[in-house]
Structures are given as structure tokens and as C-alpha cells.
N, C-alpha and C positions, 0 to 999 in steps of 0.2 A: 449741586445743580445751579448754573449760573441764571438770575433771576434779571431781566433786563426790563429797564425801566419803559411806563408807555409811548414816549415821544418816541425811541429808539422803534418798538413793537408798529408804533405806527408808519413810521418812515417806510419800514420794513414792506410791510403790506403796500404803501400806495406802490414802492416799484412794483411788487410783483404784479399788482394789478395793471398798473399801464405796461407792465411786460406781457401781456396776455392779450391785450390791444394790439401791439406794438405787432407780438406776432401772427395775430391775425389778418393783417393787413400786409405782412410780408408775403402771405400765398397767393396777393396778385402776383408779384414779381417773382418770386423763385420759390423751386419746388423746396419745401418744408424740411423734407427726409425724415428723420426722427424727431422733429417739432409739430410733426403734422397733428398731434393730440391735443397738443396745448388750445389751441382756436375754440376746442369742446368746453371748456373752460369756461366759456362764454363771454365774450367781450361785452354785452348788454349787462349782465350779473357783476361784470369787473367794475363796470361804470356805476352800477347800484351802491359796490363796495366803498369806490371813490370819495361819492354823495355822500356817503356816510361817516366816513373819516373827517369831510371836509367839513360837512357841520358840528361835527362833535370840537373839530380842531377851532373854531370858529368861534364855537360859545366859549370854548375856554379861553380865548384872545381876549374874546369882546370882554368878559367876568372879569376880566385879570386889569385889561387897560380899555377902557373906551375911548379915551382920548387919542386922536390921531391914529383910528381906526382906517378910515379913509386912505388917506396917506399911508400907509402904513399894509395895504391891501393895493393899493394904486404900483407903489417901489416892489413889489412880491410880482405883481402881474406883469407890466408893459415891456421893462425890458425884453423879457424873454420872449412876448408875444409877439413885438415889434420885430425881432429876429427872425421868429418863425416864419412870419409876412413874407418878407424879406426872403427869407428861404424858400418859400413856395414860386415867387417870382424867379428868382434863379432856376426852379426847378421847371416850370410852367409860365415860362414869356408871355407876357402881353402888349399889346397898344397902351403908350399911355394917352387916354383917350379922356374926357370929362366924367363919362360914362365910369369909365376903372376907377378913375380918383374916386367917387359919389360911393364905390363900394370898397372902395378901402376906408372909406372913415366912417360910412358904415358898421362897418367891423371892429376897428379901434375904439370905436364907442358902444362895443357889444350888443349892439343892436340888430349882428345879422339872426335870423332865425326868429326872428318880429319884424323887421322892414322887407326881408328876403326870406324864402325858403330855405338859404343855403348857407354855409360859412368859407370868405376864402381861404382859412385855414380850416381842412378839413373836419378833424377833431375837437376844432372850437367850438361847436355846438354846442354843447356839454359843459365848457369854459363859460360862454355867455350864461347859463343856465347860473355858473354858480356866482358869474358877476353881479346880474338882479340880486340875486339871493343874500352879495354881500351889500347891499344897496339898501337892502328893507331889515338889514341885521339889525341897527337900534332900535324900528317897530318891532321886531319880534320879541329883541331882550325885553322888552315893555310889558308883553303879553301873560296871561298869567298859563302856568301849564294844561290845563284845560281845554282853554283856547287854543295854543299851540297843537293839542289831542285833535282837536275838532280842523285845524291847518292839514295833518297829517292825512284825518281820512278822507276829508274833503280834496284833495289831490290822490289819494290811493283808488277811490271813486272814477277820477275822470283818467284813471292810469287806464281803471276796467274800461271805462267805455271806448277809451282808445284803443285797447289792446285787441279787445272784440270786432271794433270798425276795422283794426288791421287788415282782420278775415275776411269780414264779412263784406266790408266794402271798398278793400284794398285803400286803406288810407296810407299815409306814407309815414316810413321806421322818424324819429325821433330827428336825424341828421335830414330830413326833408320838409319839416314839419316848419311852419310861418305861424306871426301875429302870436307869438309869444308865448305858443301854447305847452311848449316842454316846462314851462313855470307850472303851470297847473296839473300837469300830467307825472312829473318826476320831481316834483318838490317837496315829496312823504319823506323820500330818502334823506334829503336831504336835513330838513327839520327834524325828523327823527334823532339823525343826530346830534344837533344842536340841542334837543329836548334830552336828549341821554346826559349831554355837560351841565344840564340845567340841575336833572337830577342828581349829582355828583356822590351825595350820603346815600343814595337810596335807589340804584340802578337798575336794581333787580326786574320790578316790573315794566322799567322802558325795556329792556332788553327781550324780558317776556312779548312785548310787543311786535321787535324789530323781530323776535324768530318770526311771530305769528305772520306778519310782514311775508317775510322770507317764503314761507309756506304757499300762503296765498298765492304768490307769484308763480309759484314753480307748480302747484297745483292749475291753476287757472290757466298758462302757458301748455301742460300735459294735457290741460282737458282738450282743447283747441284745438291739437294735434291730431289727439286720436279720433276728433269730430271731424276732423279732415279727413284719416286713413278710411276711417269707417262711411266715409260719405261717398268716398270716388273709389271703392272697393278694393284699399290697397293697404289693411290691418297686417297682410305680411312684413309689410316694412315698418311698421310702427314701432316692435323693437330694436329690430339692428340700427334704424337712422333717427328714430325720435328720444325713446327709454333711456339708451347709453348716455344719448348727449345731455337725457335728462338730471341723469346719474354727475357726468361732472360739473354740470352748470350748477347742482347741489353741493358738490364738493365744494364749488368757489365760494358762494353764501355763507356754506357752517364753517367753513376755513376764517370767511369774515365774524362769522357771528361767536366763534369758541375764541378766537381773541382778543375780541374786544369785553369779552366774558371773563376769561382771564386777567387781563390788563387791569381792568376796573376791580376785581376780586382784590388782586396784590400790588394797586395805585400806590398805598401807604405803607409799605413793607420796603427796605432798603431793597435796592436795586441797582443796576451798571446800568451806564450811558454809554451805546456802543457810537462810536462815531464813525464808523464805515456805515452802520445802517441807516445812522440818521444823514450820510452823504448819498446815499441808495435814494433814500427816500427825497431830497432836495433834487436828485436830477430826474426823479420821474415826472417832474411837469415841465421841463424841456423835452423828454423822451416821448410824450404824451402828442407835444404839438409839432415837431420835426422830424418826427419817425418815415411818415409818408413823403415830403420832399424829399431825406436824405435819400429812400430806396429808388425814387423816380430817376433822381442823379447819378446813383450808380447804377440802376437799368441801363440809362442811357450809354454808357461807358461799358458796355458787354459783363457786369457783376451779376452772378449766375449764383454763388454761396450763398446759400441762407445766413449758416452760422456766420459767416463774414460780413454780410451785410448787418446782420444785429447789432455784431460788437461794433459795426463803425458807426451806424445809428445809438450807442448808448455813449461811445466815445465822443462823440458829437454833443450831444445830451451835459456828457460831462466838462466839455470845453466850453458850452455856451454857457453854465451853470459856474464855472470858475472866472467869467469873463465878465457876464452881466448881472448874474444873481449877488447884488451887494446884501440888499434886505438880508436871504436867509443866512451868505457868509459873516453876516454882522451881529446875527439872532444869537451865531452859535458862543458868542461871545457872552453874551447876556444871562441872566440869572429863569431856567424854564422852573413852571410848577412840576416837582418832584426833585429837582437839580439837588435840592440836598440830600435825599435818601440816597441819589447815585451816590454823589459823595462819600455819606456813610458807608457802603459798599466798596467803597473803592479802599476806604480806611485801611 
């Protein structure tokens, strides 16, 4: 049985998960046909998986080199977001007015979803989220893990009371949300993982954690539902439209959580470097922020195929990422933590 190494394992995962995104947002534009399950999936749970990769991917950066971290995070992001921009304007014309400029740099400075409720790239939201997060990375390496504990539930906290206000007082999903507040609402996920790379000898009870994590969410989401059904007298539909989805937004979670379980179990065990996955995984955050331009441009142009729309949204994805991603094509050159065990394996 071929044993692949973590970078590979995680590359892996982030497509799928911006794949889940990706086609979720296709069922504005064309009917799904046999895609139509994947969206159950949960694109909020895919975004939790994201967070989770991204910190863990983060802390082992920072561990390994902190020097020209910045830089280094800065060459990974712009290009491809600047594109995206760029893509969105092709896609959705505007005036170039004072007004437009003021939120284009806005944006470029990650600052929408704290100066504005909204992102011009739509799925940026989420990007600026993990922007701050790499902004206060050397505060956090500083931090001892405790405190990091205390980071985690103190944002898992204001996840609930957000999540609750959703209902109760219709606040708005995370991609509406202003004044910064997805840092405090969705930055368990994130720092969880960065607290898992911190833990690196001794994983077990972070991991313990991020199920518990895991749990919580999908429980307290279940609850809220059925406080719904049960309130406007409509428990009939609890199972068919809430349960199922329950069912595979759980699948995406323990799909995240059994390999990142994995992964960390057999980190030190020789292993393959597969390099299609770790190319999977370098064009999911092109796929992540161009997905929706690309489908709006071919809406516009009479594109009715799902399955064809994807592939030229991932093909896209893959052109932008062979074009302006120097950072990660220049990474793969470089010597990753574990890069010798692949070797061993490949012996």
C-alpha cells in the first residue's frame, strides 16, 4: 500500500475542498445533474477544513523559517489575487469612479469584511480572514499553548453566539458580516491548526480537541434546525432536508479529521511525494477565488454544462497557477519537512 507523504495528503484535501465550494456555487448557473450532492457536502464545513489545513500549514512554515515570512506570504497571495480582481471586473464591469478605486484597495489590503460588509472578490472573505491571521502569526508563535487553548475557545464562543444570532436575529452568514468580526468568530479553526503544528511529538490531544470541535458544530447547527422545524410545525421535513445534509456535512469534517489523523500518525514513516497532488493542491486557491467570474463569463456566452463549466473553471485555476504562482512553483523545488522520507520511499 502506497503511503503518501503529508504535504501531498494535504494538497490533496485543500482541492477537494475548494472543489465543494467551487460546486456549490455552480448551481447558480447551470443545473448540477449528477453534481447536485456534492453542495451537501457543505461548503461552510469545507471552509472550516480550509482553516484548518491553513494553520497547521502556517505553523510549520513559521517553525521551519520565520525569517521573510511576510514576503514570503505576500509572493503566495497577490499575484493570484490581483488576477482574480481582475477577473471579477471582466466578469462584472464597472465605472471606474473614485468610489470603485477606494474599494479596490480596500480589498487588496484585506481589509474588506472590516471597512465593508463585503468582498470584491466574492470568496475573499475567507482569504482576508486568513490574511489577519497571517499578520498576527509571530504574536501567536510567541504564545505558549495554553494561551493559544484559551485563543481557540474564546473564538469557538463568539462562533456560538454568532451562530445562534443567525436565527434568532437573522444576523448575516460570515461572507456579510463587517468590522472584522470573522477573526473572532472563525479563528478556533484556524489556530487549532496552527496549535496541532505546534504540538507536532504529541498530536493526539489537539486532535482530540478539533474532533470535539467538529462535534460541537454539527451538533449545535442540528440543534437549531430542529428548533426551527419543531417551532413552525414542520418536524416532517427535518429528516429529508436537514438529517441528510446533516449526515454529509459530517462526512466532510471526519473525511478532514481521519486525515489529518492519519497524516500526523505516519509523518515519520517513509513516504511518496505525489506531485499531481501537490499540483491539485497549488491550484486550489486559484480555483477558490476565480471560480465564480469564470461561470458568470460563460453564463454570459450561452455555457449551460456543469461538467464543462468546472473543467474550464479548474483549467483556468491551472493556467493562472502555471502563469503567476512563482512562490509555490519555486517551493517545489526546495527541500519540504518530510522531503526526505519521500525520498527514502522512492529509493
Amino acid at each position: 500500500m502506497i503511503r503518501f507523504e503529508k504535504w501531498s495528503i494535504l494538497a490533496l484535501m485543500r482541492f477537494l475542498l475548494a472543489s465543494i465550494v467551487a460546486i456549490n456555487h455552480l448551481a447558480e448557473y447551470a443545473d448540477l445533474g449528477i453534481l447536485k450532492f456534492v453542495p451537501q457536502f457543505g461548503p461552510f464545513e469545507a471552509i472550516l477544513g480550509f482553516l484548518l489545513i491553513s494553520g497547521y500549514s502556517i505553523g510549520e512554515s513559521y517553525a521551519k523559517n520565520p525569517v521573510g515570512f511576510y514576503k514570503r506570504r505576500a509572493a503566495r497571495l497577490y499575484p493570484i489575487y490581483v488576477a482574480s480582481a481582475v477577473l471579477v471586473f471582466i466578469a462584472v464591469p464597472e465605472p471606474i469612479t473614485f468610489g470603485f478605486l477606494g474599494i479596490i484597495v480596500i480589498n487588496l489590503l484585506f481589509l474588506n469584511q472590516a471597512l465593508t460588509t463585503g468582498s470584491y472578490v466574492g470568496p475573499a472573505w475567507s482569504l482576508a480572514l486568513e490574511a489577519w491571521l497571517y499578520t498576527l502569526t509571530p504574536w501567536l508563535a510567541k504564545l505558549s499553548s495554553r494561551k493559544l487553548l484559551g485563543l481557540v475557545f474564546g473564538s469557538l464562543f463568539c462562533y456560538t453566539v454568532h451562530t445562534c444570532g443567525r436565527t434568532l436575529f437573522h444576523w448575516p452568514y460570515y461572507s456579510g458580516l463587517g468590522y472584522g468580526l470573522n477573526l473572532f468568530t472563525l479563528a478556533f479553526a484556524w489556530i487549532s491548526g496552527f496549535l496541532l503544528a505546534r504540538e507536532r511529538k504529541k498530536p493526539l490531544t489537539t486532535m482530540r480537541m478539533i474532533g470535539a470541535i467538529y462535534v460541537f458544530h454539527l451538533s449545535l447547527n442540528m440543534a437549531i434546525a430542529f428548533g426551527y422545524r419543531f417551532k413552525n410545525h414542520q418536524m416532517a421535513l427535518f429528516v429529508p432536508n436537514d438529517l441528510v445534509g446533516f449526515v454529509f456535512k459530517s462526512a466532510t469534517l471526519i473525511f478532514v479529521w481521519v486525515n489529518f489523523n492519519l497524516m500526523l500518525k505516519n509523518q515519520d514513516k517513509p513516504a511518496f511525494k505525489s506531485h499531481f497532488m501537490r499540483f491539485l493542491g497549488d491550484i486550489s486557491y486559484p480555483l477558490y477565488v476565480v471560480h465564480i467570474s469564470v461561470y458568470i463569463i460563460l453564463a454570459r456566452y450561452g455555457f449551460k454544462n456543469p461538467y464543462l463549466m468546472l473543467l474550464i473553471a479548474i483549467s483556468a485555476a491551472a493556467a493562472i497557477y502555471q502563469t503567476l504562482d512563482f512562490y509555490s512553483r519555486n517551493r517545489e523545488r526546495k527541500e519540504f519537512p518530510g522531503q526526505a522520507a519521500a525520498k527514502a520511499a522512492d529509493a
